[in-house]
Short mmCIF file of the C-alpha atoms (twelve columns), coordinates in Angstrom:
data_MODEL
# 
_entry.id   MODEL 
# 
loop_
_atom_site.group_PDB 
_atom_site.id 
_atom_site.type_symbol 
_atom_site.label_atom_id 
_atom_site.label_alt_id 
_atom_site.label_comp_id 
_atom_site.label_asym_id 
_atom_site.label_seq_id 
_atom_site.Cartn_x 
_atom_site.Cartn_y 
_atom_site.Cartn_z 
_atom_site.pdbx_PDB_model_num 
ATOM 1   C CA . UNK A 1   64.171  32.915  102.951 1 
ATOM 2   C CA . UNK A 2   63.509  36.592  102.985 1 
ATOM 3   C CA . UNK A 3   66.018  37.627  101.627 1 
ATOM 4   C CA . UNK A 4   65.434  35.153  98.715  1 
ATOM 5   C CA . UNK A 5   61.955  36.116  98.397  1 
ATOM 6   C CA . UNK A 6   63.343  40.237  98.514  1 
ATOM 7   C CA . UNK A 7   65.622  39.338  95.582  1 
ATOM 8   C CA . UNK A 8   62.974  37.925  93.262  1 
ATOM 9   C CA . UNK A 9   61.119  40.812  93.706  1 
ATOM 10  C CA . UNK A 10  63.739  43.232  92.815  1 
ATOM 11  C CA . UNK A 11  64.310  41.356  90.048  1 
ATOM 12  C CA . UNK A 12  60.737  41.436  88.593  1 
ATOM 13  C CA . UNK A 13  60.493  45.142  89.144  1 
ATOM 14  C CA . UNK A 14  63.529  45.821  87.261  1 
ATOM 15  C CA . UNK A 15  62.415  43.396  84.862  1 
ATOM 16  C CA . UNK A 16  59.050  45.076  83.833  1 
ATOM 17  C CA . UNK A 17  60.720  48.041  83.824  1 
ATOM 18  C CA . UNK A 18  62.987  47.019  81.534  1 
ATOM 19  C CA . UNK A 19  60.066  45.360  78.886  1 
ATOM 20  C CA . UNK A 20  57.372  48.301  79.769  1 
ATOM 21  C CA . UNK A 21  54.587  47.176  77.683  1 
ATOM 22  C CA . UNK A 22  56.154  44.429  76.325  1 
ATOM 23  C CA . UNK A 23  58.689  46.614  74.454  1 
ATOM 24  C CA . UNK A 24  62.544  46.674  75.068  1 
ATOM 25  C CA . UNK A 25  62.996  50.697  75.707  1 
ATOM 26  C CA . UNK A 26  66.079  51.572  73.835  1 
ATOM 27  C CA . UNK A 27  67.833  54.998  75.143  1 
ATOM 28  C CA . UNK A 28  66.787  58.196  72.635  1 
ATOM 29  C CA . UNK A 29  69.280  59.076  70.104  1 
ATOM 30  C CA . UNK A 30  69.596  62.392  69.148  1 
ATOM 31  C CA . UNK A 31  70.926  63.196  65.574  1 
ATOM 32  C CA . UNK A 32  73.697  64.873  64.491  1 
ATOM 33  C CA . UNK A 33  73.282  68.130  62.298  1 
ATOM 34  C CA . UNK A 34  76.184  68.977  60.497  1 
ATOM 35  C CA . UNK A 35  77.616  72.692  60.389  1 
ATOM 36  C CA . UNK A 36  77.081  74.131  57.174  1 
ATOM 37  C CA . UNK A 37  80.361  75.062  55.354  1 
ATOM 38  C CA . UNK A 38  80.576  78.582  55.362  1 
ATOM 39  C CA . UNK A 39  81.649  80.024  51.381  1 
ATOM 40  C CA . UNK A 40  83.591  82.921  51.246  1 
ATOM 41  C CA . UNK A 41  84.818  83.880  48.424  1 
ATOM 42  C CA . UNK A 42  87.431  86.862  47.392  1 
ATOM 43  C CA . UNK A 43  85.807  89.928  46.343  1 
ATOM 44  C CA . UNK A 44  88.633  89.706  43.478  1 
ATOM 45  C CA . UNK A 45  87.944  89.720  39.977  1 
ATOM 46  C CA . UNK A 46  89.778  89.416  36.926  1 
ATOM 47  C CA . UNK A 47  88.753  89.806  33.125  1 
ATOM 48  C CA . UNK A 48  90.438  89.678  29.463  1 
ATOM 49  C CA . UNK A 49  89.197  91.318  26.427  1 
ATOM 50  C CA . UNK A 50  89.396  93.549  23.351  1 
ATOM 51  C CA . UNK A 51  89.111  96.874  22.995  1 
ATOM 52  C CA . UNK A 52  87.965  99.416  19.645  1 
ATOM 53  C CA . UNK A 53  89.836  102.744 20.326  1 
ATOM 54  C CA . UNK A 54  88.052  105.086 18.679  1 
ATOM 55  C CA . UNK A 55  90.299  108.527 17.928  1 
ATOM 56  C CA . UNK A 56  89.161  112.555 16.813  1 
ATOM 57  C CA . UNK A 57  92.148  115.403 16.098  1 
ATOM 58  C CA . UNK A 58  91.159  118.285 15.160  1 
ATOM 59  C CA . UNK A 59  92.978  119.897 12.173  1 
ATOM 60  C CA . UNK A 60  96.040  121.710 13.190  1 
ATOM 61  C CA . UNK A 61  97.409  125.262 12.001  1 
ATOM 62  C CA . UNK A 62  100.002 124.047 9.682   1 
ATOM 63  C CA . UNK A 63  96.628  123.166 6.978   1 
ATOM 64  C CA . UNK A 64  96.581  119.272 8.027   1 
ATOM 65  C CA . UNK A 65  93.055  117.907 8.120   1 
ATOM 66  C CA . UNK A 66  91.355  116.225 11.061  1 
ATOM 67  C CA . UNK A 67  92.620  112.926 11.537  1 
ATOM 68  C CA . UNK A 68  90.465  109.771 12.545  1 
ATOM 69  C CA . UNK A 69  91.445  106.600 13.206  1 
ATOM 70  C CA . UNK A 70  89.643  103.123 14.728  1 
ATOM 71  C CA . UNK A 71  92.046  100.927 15.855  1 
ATOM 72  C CA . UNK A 72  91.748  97.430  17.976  1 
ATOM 73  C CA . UNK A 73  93.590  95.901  20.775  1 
ATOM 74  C CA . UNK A 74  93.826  94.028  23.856  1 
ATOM 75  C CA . UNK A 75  92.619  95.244  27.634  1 
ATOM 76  C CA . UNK A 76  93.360  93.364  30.947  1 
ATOM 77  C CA . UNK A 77  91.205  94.655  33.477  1 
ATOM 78  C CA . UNK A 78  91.351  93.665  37.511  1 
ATOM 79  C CA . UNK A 79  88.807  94.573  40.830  1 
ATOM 80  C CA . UNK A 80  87.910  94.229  43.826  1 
ATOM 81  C CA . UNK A 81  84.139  95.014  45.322  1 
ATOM 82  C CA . UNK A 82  84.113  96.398  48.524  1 
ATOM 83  C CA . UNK A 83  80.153  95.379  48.576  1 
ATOM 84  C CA . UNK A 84  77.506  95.628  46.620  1 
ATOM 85  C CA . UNK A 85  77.269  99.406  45.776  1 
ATOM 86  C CA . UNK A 86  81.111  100.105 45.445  1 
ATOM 87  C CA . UNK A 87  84.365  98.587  44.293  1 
ATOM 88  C CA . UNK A 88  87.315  99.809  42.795  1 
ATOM 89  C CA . UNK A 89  89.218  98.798  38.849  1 
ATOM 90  C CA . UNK A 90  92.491  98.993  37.328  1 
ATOM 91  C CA . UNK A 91  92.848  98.933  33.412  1 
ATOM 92  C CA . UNK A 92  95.730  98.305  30.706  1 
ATOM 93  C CA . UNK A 93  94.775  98.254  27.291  1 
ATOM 94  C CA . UNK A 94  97.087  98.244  24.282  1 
ATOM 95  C CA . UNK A 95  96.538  98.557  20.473  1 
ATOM 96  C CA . UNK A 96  97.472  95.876  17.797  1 
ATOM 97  C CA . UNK A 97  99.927  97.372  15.759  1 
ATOM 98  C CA . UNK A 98  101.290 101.524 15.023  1 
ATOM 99  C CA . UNK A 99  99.004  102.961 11.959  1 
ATOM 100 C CA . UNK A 100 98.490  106.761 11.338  1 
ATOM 101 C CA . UNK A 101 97.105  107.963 14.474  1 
ATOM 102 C CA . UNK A 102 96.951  105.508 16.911  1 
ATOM 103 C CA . UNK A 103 96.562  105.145 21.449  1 
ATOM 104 C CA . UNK A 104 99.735  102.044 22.087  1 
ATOM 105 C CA . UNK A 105 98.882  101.963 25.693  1 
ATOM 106 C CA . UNK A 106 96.407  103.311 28.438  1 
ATOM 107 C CA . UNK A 107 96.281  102.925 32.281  1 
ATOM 108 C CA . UNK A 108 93.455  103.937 34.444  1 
ATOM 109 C CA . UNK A 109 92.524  103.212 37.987  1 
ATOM 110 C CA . UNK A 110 88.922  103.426 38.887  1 
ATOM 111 C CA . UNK A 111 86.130  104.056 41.416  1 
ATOM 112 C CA . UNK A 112 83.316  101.520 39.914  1 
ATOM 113 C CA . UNK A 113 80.008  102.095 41.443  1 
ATOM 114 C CA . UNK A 114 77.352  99.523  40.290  1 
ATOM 115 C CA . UNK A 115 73.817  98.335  41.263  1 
ATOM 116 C CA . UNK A 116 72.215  94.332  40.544  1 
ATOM 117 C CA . UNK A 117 69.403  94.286  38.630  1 
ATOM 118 C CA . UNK A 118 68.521  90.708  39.114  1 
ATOM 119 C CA . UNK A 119 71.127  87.526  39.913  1 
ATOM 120 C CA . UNK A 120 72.683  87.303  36.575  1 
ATOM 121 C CA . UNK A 121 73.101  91.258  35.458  1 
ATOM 122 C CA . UNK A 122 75.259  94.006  37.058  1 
ATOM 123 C CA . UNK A 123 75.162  97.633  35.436  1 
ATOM 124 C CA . UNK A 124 77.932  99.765  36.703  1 
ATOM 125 C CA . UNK A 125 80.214  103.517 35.993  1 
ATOM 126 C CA . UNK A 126 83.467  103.934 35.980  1 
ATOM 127 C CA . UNK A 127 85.298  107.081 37.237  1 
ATOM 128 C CA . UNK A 128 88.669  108.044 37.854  1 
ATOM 129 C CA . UNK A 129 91.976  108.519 36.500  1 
ATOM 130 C CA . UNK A 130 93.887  107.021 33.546  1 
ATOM 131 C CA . UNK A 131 97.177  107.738 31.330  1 
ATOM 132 C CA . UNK A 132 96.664  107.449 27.638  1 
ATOM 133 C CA . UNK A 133 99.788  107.784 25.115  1 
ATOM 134 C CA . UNK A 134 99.291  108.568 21.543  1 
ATOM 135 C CA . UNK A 135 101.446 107.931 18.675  1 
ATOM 136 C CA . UNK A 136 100.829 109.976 15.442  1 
ATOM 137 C CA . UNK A 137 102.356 109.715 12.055  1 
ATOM 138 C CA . UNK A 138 101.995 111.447 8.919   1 
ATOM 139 C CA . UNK A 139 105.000 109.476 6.700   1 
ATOM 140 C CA . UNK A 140 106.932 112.920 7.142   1 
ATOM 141 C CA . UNK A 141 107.274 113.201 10.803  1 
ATOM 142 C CA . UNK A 142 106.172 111.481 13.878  1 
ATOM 143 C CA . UNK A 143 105.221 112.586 17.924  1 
ATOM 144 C CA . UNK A 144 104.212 110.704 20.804  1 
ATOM 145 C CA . UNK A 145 101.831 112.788 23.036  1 
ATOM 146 C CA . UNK A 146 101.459 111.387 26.898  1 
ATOM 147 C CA . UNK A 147 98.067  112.516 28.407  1 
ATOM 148 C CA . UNK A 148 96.141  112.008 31.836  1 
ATOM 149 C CA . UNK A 149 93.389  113.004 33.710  1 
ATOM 150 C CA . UNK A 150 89.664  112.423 34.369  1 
ATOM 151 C CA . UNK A 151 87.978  109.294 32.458  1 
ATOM 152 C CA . UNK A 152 84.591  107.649 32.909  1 
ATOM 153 C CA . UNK A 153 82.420  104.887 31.359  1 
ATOM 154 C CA . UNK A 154 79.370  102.818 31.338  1 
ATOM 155 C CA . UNK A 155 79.044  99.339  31.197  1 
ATOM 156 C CA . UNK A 156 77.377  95.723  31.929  1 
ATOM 157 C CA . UNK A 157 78.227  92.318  33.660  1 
ATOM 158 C CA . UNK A 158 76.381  89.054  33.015  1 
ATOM 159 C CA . UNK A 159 77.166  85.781  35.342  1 
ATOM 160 C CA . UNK A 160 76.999  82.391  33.708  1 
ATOM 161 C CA . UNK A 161 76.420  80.735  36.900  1 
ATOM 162 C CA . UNK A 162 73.552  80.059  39.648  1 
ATOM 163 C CA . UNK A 163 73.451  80.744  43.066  1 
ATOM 164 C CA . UNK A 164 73.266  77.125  44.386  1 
ATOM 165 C CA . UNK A 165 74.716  78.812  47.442  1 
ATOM 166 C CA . UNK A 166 71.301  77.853  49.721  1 
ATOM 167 C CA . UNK A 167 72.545  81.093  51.649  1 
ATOM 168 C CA . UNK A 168 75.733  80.018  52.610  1 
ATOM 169 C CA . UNK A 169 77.710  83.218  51.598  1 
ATOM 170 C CA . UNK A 170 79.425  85.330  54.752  1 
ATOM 171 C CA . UNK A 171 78.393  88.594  53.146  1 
ATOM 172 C CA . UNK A 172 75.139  89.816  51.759  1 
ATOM 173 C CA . UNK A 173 76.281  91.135  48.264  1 
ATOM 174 C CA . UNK A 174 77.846  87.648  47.499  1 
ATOM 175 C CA . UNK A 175 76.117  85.225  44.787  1 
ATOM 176 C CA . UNK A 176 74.295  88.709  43.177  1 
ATOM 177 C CA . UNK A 177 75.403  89.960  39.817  1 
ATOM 178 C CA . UNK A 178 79.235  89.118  38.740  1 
ATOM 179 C CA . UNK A 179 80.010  88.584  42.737  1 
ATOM 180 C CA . UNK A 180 80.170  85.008  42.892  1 
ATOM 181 C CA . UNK A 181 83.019  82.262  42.045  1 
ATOM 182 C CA . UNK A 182 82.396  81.777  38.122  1 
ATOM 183 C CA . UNK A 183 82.452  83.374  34.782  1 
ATOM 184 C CA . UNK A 184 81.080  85.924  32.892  1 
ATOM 185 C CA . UNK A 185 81.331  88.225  30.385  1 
ATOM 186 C CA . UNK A 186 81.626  92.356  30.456  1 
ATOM 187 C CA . UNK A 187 80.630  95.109  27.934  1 
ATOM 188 C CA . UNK A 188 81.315  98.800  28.423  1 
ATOM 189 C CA . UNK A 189 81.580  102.197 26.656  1 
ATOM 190 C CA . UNK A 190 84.301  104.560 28.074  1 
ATOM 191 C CA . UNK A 191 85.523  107.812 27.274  1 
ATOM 192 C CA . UNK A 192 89.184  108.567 27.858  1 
ATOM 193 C CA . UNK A 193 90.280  111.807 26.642  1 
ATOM 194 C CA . UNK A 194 89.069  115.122 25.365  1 
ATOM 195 C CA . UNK A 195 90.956  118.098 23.651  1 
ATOM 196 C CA . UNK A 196 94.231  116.030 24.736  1 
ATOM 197 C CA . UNK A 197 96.967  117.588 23.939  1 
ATOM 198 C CA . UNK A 198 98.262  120.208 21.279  1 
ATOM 199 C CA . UNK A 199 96.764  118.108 18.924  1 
ATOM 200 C CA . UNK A 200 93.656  118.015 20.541  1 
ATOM 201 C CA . UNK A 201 92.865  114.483 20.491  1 
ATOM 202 C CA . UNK A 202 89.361  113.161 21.706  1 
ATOM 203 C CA . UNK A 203 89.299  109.683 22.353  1 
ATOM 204 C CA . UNK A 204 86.431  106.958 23.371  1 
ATOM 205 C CA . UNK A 205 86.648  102.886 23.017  1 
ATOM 206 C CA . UNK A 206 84.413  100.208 23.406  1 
ATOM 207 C CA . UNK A 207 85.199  96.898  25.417  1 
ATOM 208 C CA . UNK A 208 84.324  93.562  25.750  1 
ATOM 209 C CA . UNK A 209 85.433  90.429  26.980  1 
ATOM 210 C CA . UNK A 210 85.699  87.166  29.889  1 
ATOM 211 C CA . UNK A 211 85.597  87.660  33.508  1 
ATOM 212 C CA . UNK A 212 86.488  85.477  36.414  1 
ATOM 213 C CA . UNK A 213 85.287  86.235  39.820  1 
ATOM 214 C CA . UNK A 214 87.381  84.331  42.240  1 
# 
């Protein structure tokens, strides 16, 4: 009978403490937070546009006058940003076409240093090296001059897209200026030559075009 009586009142006790307060007490569940995805994206750029070659020779001792010419053409342009200060950018550009005094083809690797003014808008220089060939006609005779050395410009980047990023980016610099996965467009001044040449040919263009920032 004891025991009986024992039983029932082990029973109770785990029965009220089962229904404490006459609620069923249900084991916490604790959420589950999912891990942000982390986006990183190359610091790899790529852009396609035209060019305006602007061209100055001075007049040469056989009693030729100076000789100008504007000519237009294509320029592929590809970089990489090593963060948001510094990156580096090869060019090719190439002119539509052979008229008087013309540049058919330049190549130019260089140091870009740059600075974001807001989310949208990168200003930037470009310095280094680059290999211009010129091709000059007068209906008489013709010459093809081959120059390098020292070239710099100035120019602007504007990104079409937000940062929806919420902060997601591995590296500070991304999702500011023309840093994040998107398009955009590019406009810069450069100059290329100056006295190039025994024909002494001074040479500055003007770009623009599309850019895609992988």
């Amino acid at each position: 009978m004891k025991k009986i009586v024992l039983s029932m009142v082990i029973g109770m006790i785990l029965t009220m403490n089962a229904n404490a307060g006459g609620k069923f007490v249900t084991p916490a569940i604790v959420p589950v937070v999912p891990i942000p995805e982390i986006i990183n994206p190359l610091p790899l750029y790529i852009g396609l546009g035209l060019v305006a070659v602007n061209l100055d020779r001075d007049p040469c001792l056989c009693g030729e006058a100076e000789s100008k010419d504007l000519r237009y053409g294509s320029v592929l342009r590809v970089g990489w940003d090593f963060n948001n200060y510094i990156g580096v950018e090869g060019r090719v550009l190439k002119t539509f076409g052979n008229d008087v005094f013309s540049i058919s083809e330049h190549y130019g690797l260089y140091v870009k240093p740059q600075y974001h003014i807001t989310e949208q808008i990168n200003v930037y220089a470009l310095l280094g090296y680059g290999k211009t060939t010129i091709d000059y006609t007068n209906g008489v005779r013709s010459s093809t001059t081959e120059e390098d050395g020292f070239s710099y410009g100035l120019g602007f980047e504007y990104d079409f897209s937000a940062d929806d990023s919420l902060g997601r980016y591995n590296r500070v610099f991304d999702g500011q200026g023309d840093q994040e996965t998107s398009w955009g467009v590019w406009v810069d001044v450069q100059h290329l030559l100056k006295d190039a040449g025994s024909v002494h040919t001074t040479t500055n263009i003007l770009t623009v075009g599309i850019t895609y920032d992988f």
